[in-house]
N, C-alpha and C positions, 0 to 999 in steps of 0.2 A: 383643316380649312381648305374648301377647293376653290380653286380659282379660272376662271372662263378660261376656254380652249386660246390655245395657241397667246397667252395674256403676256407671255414672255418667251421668246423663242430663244432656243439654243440647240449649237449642236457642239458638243462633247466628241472631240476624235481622239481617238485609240492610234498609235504609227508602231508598230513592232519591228525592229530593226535587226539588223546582223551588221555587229563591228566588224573592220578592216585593221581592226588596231586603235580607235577611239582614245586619244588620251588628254584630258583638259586639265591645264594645269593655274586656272582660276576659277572664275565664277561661272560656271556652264551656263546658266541661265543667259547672260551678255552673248557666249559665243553662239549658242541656237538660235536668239533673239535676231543678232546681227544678221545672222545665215542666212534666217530664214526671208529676211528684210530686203535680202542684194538680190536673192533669187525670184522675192516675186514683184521687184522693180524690173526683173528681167522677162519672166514668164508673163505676166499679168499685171501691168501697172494699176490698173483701176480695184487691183487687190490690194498692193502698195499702199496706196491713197486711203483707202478705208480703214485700213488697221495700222498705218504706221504716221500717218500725218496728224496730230494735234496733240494734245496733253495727254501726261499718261493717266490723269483718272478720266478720261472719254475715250479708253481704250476698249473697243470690243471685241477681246480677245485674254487668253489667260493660257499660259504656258505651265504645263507640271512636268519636272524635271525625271527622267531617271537617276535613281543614287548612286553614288560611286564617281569618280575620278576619273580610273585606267577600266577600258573594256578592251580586252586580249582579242584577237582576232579569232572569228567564233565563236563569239561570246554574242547574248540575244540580251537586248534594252528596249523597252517603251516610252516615247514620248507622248504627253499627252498637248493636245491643244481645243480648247474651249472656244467658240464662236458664238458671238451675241445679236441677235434679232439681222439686220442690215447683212452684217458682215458671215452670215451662215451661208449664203448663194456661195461664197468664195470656196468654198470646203473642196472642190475640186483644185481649185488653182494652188490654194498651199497644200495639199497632197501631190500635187504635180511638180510644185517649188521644194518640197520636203526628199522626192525621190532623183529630183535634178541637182539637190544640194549633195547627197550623199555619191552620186556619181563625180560631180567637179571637186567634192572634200570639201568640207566645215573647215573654213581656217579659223583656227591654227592647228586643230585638234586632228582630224583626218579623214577618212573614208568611210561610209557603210553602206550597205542596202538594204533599201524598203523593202519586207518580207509580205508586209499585210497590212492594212487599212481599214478599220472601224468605227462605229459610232457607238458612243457607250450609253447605253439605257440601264434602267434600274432592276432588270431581271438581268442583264449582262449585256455582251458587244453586239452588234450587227453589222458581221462584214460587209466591204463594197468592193473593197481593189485588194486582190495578189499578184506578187511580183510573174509568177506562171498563168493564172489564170485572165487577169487582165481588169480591167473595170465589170463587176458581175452587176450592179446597180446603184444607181442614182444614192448618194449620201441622204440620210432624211433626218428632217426636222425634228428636234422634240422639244419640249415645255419644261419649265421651270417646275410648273403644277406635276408631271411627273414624280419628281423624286421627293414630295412632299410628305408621302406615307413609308418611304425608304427606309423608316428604324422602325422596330417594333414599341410597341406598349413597352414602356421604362421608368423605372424613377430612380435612374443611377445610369450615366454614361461618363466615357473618357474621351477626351480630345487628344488625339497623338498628330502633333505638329509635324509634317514632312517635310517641308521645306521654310526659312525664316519668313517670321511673322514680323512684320514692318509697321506699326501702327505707333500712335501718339495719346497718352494719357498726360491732360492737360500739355504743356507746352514740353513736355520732357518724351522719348520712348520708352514705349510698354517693356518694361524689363523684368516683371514677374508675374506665373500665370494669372489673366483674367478673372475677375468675379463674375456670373452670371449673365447678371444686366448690362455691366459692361460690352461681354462679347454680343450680346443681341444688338446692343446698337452698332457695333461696328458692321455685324452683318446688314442689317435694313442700312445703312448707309451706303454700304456696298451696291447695294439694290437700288438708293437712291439715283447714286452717280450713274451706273451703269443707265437707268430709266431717262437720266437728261439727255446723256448721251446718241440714247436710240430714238427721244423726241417719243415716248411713250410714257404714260401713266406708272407710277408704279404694282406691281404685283399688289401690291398692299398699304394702302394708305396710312399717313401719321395717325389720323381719326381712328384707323383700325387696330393699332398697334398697341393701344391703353389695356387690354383684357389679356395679352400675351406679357405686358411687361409686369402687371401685377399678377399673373405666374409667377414669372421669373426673380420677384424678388422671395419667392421662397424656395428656393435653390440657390445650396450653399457651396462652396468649395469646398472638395474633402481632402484633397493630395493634388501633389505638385509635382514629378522634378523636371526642373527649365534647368537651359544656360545658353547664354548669349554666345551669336557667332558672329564673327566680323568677317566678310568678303571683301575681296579685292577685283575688281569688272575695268576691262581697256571699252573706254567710252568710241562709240561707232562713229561719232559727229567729231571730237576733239581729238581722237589719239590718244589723251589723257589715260592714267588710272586713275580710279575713282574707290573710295572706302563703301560699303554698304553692309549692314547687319541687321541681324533679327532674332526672334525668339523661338529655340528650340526646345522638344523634349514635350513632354505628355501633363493632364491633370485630369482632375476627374471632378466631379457634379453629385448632388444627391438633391433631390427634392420633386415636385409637382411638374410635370415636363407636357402634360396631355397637346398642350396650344404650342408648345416652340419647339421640341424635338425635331418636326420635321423639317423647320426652316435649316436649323443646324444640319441637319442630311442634307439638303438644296444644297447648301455653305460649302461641301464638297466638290460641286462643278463650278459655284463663282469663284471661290479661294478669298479669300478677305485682309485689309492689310492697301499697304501699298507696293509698287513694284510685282502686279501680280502678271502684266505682260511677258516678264524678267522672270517668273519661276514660282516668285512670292506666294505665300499665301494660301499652299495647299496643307489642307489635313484630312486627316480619318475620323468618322465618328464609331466607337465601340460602345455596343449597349448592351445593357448588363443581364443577368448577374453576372458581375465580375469577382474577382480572387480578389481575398481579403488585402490592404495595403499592408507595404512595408512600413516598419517601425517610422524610418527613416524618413517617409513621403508624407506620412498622414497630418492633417492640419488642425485636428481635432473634433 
């Protein structure tokens, strides 16, 4: 399905770093979050304002974490940070806030520097800023409609969870892998919020979404393996610690994919879930043929 130019604008940044000694010993997502919150109330207040002031599902922005804890000094990490419609003009300011925070130190965690700076498109990055060469050009805009045709022809993928998946099935949380239609609605919901948010139409209306979910319900779960993780995050407004968890670990899909595969590719730059400002919400899509499953995983 295409969708008109520029129908949903993003920009997807790339930060490739060099630790100083990097050591987090919570929930990284809270300490980048905060980091990056003090620094562009400093550099850029009207960047502040747009990403950091109101509720977190009218947030136009989406953080993916690098993995790991401890980064040994010398050691090379990417952060990623996602920008929606409004809040994409900023792409200089938290690049600018991103390499003034590794110079003053991420507290509590420590020091690095900004190596390199890109925009991640679906054939790969497009640099703009090195820490040597300087700003080479202007950050650019790209569309949601992009990464639409991003997985190939499949009728067998995996979802490999990168970071917790935060979501609510009926009044309880999601605590074991997704069925199908399940996850499609989360994603067009995603899509929903984020569309109020920018005071824009959605990419794809409820009216249009009847022919994609009757796909989708002949696609079945085939393997699982999940398990719940529970984080610990010091609240930036209260001081407080706070509990937060979500669902990790990988599952796989089999059936007719023609009409929703590529939304699931998109589902890679918005992240889905809540707390995705925070980290939440990113995965991989792997399209197949894949290796036969484990005894152990398979669902039948």
């Amino acid at each position: 399905m295409n969708l008109p130019a520029h129908a949903f604008p993003i920009v997807p940044l790339s930060f490739h770093l060099r630790s100083a000694g990097l050591r987090f010993s919570a929930f990284a997502g809270s300490v980048w979050h905060g980091g990056l919150g003090r620094e562009l109330a400093r550099v850029c207040p009207p960047a502040f304002a747009r990403l950091y002031r109101g509720a977190d599902a009218a947030r136009l922005d989406a953080l993916q974490l690098p993995p790991g804890e401890v980064f040994p000094p010398g050691s090379e990490l990417t952060l990623r940070l996602t920008l929606f419609c409004a809040a994409g003009e900023y792409a200089l300011a938290c690049t600018q806030a991103l390499l003034e925070l590794g110079e003053r130190g991420l507290d509590p965690a420590g020091r690095y520097r900004l190596l390199r700076a890109s925009v991640v498109q679906p054939a790969g990055e497009r640099f703009f800023y090195g820490a040597d060469a300087g700003l080479c050009q202007p950050p650019a805009t790209g569309d949601l409609g992009d990464w639409l045709h991003a997985v190939p022809p499949t009728d067998e993928l995996e979802i490999r969870q990168r970071t917790p998946l935060c979501c609510k099935q009926g009044n309880a949380l999601l605590r074991s892998a997704p069925e199908y239609v399940p996850l499609l609605q989360r994603l067009f919901g995603r899509l929903d919020q984020l569309a109020h948010a920018m005071r824009i139409a959605a990419p794809l209306s409820k009216a249009q979404r009847g022919a994609l979910y009757d796909e989708a319900r002949g696609v079945r779960l085939r393997a699982a393996a999940v398990h719940w993780q529970t984080l610990s995050r010091r609240s930036a407004r209260s001081g407080q610690q706070m509990t937060v968890g979500g669902l990790l670990g990988r599952w796989r899909y089999r059936g007719p994919m023609a009409l929703t595969r590529g939304w699931l590719s998109a589902g890679q730059i918005l992240q889905i879930g809540g707390k995705t400002a925070f980290g939440f919400g990113a995965y991989d899509v792997v399209a197949g043929p894949l290796p036969p499953l484990a005894a152990s995983e398979a669902l039948g």
